[in-house]
N, CA, C and O atoms as CSV, one atom per row, in Angstrom:
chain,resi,resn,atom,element,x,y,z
A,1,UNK,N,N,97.330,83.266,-49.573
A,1,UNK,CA,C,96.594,82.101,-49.130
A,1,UNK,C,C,97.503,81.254,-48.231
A,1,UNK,O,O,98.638,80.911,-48.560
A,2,UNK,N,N,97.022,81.005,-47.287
A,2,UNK,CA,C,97.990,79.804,-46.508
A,2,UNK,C,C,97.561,78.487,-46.608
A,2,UNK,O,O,96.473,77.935,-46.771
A,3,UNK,N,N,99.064,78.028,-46.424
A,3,UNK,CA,C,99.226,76.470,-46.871
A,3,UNK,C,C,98.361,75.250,-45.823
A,3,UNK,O,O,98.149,75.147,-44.615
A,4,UNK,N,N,98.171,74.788,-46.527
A,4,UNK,CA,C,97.346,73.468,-45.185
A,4,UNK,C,C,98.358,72.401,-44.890
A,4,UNK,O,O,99.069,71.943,-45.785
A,5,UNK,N,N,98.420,72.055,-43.814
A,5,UNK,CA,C,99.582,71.456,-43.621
A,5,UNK,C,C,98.967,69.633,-43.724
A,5,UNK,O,O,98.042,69.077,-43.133
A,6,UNK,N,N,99.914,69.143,-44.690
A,6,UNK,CA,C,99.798,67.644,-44.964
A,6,UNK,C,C,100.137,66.743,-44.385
A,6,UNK,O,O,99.944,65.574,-44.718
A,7,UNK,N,N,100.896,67.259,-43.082
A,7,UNK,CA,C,101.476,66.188,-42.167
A,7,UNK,C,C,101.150,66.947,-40.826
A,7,UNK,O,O,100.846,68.133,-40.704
A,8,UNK,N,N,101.294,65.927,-39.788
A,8,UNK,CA,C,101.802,66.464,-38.428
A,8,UNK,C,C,102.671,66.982,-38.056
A,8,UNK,O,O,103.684,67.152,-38.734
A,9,UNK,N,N,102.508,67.423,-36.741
A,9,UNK,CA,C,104.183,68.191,-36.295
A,9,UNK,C,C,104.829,67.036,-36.241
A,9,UNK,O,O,104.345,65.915,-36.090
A,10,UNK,N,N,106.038,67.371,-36.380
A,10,UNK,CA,C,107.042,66.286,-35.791
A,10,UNK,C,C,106.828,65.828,-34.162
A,10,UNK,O,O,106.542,64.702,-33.755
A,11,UNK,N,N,107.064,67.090,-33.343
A,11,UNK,CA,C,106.822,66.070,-31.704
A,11,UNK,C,C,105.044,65.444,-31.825
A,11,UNK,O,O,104.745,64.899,-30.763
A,12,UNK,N,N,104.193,65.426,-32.576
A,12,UNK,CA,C,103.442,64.550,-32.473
A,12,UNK,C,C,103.379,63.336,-31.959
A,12,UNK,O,O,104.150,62.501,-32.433
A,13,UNK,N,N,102.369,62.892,-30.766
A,13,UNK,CA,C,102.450,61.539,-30.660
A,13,UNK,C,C,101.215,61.072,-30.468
A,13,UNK,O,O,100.570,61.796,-29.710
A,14,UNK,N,N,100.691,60.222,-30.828
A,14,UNK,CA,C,99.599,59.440,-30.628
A,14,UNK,C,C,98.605,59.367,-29.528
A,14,UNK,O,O,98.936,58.412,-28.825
A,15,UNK,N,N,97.927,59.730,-29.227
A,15,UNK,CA,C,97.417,59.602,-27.581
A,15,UNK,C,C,97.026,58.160,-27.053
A,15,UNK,O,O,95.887,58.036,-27.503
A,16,UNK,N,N,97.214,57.412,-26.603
A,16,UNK,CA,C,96.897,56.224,-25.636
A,16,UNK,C,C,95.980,55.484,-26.209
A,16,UNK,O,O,96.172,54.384,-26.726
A,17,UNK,N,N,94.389,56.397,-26.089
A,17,UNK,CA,C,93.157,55.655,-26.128
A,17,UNK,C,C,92.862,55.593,-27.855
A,17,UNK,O,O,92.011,54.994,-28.513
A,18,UNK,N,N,93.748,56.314,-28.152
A,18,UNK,CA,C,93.502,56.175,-29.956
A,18,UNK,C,C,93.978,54.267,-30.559
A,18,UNK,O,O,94.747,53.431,-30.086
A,19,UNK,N,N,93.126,54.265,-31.682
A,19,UNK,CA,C,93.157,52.871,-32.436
A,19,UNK,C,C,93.691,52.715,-33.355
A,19,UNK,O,O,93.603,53.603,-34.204
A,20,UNK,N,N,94.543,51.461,-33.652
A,20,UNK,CA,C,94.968,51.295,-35.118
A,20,UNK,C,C,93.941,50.617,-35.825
A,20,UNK,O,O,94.132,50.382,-37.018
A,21,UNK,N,N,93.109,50.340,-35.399
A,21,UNK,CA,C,91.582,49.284,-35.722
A,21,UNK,C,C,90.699,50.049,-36.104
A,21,UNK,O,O,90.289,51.086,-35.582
A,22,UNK,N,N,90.347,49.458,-37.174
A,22,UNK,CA,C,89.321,50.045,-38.539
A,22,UNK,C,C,88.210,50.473,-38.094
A,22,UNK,O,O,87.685,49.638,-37.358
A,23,UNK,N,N,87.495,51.609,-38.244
A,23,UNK,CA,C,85.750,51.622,-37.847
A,23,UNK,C,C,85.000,50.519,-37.873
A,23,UNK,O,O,85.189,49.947,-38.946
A,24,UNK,N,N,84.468,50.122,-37.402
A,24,UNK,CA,C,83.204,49.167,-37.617
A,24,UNK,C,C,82.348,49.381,-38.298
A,24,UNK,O,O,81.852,50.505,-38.227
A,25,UNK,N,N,81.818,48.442,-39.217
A,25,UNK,CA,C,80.823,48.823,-40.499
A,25,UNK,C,C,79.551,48.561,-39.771
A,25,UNK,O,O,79.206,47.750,-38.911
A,26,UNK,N,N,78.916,49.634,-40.485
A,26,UNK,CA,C,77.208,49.770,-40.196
A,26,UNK,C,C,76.391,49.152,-39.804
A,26,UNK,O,O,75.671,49.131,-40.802
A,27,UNK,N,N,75.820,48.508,-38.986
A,27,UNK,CA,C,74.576,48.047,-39.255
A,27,UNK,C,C,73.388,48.221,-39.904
A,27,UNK,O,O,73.299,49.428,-40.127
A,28,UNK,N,N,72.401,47.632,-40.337
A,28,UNK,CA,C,71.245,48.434,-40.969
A,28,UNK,C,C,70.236,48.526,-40.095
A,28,UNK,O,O,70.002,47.531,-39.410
A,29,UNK,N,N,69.429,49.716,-39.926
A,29,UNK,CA,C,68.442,50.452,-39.066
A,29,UNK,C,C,67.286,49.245,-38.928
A,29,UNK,O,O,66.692,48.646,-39.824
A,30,UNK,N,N,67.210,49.141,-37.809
A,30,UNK,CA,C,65.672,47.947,-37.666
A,30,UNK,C,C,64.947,48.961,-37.641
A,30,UNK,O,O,65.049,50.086,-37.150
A,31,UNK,N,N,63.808,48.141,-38.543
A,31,UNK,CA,C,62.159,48.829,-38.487
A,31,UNK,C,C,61.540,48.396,-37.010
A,31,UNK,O,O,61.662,47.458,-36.222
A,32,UNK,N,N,60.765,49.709,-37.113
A,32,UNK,CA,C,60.069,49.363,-36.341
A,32,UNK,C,C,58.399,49.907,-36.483
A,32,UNK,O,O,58.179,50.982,-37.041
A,33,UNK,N,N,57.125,48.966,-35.864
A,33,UNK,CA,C,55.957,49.440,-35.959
A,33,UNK,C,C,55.837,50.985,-35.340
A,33,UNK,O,O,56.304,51.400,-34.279
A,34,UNK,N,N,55.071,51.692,-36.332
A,34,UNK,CA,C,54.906,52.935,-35.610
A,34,UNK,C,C,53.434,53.013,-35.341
A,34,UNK,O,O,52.609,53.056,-36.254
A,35,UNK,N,N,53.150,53.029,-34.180
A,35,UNK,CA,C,51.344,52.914,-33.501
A,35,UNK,C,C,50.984,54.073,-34.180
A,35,UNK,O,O,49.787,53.906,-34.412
A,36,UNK,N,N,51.325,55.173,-34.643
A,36,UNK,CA,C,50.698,56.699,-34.696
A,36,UNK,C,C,50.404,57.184,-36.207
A,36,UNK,O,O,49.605,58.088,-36.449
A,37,UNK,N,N,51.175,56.449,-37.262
A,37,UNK,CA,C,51.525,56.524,-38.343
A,37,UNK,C,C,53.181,56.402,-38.841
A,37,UNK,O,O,54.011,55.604,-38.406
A,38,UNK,N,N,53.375,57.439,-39.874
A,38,UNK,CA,C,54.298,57.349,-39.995
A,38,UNK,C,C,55.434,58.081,-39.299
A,38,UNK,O,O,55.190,59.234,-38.941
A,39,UNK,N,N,56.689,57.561,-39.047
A,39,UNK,CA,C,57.678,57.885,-38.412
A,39,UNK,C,C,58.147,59.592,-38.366
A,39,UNK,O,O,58.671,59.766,-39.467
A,40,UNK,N,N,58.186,60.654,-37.750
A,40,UNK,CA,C,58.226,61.751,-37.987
A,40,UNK,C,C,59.909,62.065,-38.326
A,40,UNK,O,O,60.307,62.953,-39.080
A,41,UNK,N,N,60.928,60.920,-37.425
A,41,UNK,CA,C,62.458,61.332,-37.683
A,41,UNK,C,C,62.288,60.984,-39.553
A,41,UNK,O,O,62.842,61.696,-40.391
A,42,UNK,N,N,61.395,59.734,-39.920
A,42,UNK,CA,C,61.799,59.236,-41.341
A,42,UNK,C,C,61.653,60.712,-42.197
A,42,UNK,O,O,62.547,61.285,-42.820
A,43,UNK,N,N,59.951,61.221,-41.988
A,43,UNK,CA,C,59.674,62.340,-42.843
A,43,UNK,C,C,59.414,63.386,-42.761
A,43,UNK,O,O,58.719,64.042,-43.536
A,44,UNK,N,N,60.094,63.828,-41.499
A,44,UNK,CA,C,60.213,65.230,-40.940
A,44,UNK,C,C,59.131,66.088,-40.480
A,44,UNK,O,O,59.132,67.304,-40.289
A,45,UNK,N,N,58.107,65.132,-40.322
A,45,UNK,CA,C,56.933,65.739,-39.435
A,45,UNK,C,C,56.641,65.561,-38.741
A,45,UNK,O,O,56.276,64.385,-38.751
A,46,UNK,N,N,56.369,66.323,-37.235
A,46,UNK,CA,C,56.112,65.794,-35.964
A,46,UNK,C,C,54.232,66.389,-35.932
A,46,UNK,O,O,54.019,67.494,-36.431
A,47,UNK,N,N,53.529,65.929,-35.589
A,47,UNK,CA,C,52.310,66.591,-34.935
A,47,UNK,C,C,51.729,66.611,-33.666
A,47,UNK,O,O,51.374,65.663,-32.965
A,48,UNK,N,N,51.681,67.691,-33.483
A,48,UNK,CA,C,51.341,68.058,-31.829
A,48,UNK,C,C,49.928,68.385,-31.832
A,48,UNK,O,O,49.619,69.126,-32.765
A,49,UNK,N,N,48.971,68.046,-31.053
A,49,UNK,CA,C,47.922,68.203,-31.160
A,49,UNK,C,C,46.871,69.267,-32.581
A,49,UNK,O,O,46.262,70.337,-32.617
A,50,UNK,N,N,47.207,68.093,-33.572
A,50,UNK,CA,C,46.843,68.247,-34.928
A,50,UNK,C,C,47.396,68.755,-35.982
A,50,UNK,O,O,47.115,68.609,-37.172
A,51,UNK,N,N,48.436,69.537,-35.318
A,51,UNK,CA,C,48.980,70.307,-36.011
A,51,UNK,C,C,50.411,70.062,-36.339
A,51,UNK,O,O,51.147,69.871,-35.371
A,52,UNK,N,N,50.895,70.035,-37.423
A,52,UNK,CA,C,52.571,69.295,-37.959
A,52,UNK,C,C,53.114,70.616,-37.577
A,52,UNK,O,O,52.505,71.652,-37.847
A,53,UNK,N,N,54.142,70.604,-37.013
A,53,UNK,CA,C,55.211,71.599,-36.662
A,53,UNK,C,C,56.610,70.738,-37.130
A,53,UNK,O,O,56.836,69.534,-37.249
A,54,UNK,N,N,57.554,72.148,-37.366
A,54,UNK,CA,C,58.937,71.330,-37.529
A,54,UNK,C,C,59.964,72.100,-37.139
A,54,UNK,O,O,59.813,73.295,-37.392
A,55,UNK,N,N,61.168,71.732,-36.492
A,55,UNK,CA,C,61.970,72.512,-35.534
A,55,UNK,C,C,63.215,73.312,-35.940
A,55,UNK,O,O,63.845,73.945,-35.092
């Protein structure tokens, strides 16, 4: 089995555009009215002329 390595290489260096600054926490998802019913991303159904398909 090989080992996973727990550190970096040594010549490792940081790249430029990288951050020492924390992710930014979440926002929560705005609702929104759905004219058609319900949301197909929420419950995984899309319908195309009558018929629910899913991808």
């Amino acid at each position: 089995m090989t080992q996973r390595a727990t550190t970096r290489p040594e010549p490792f260096r940081k790249p430029a555009h990288w951050s020492d600054a924390p992710p930014p926490t979440p926002r929560d998802a705005e609702e929104q009215d759905d004219p058609n019913g319900l949301s197909p991303t929420r419950y995984g159904d899309w319908v195309q002329k009558g018929i629910a398909i899913d991808f």
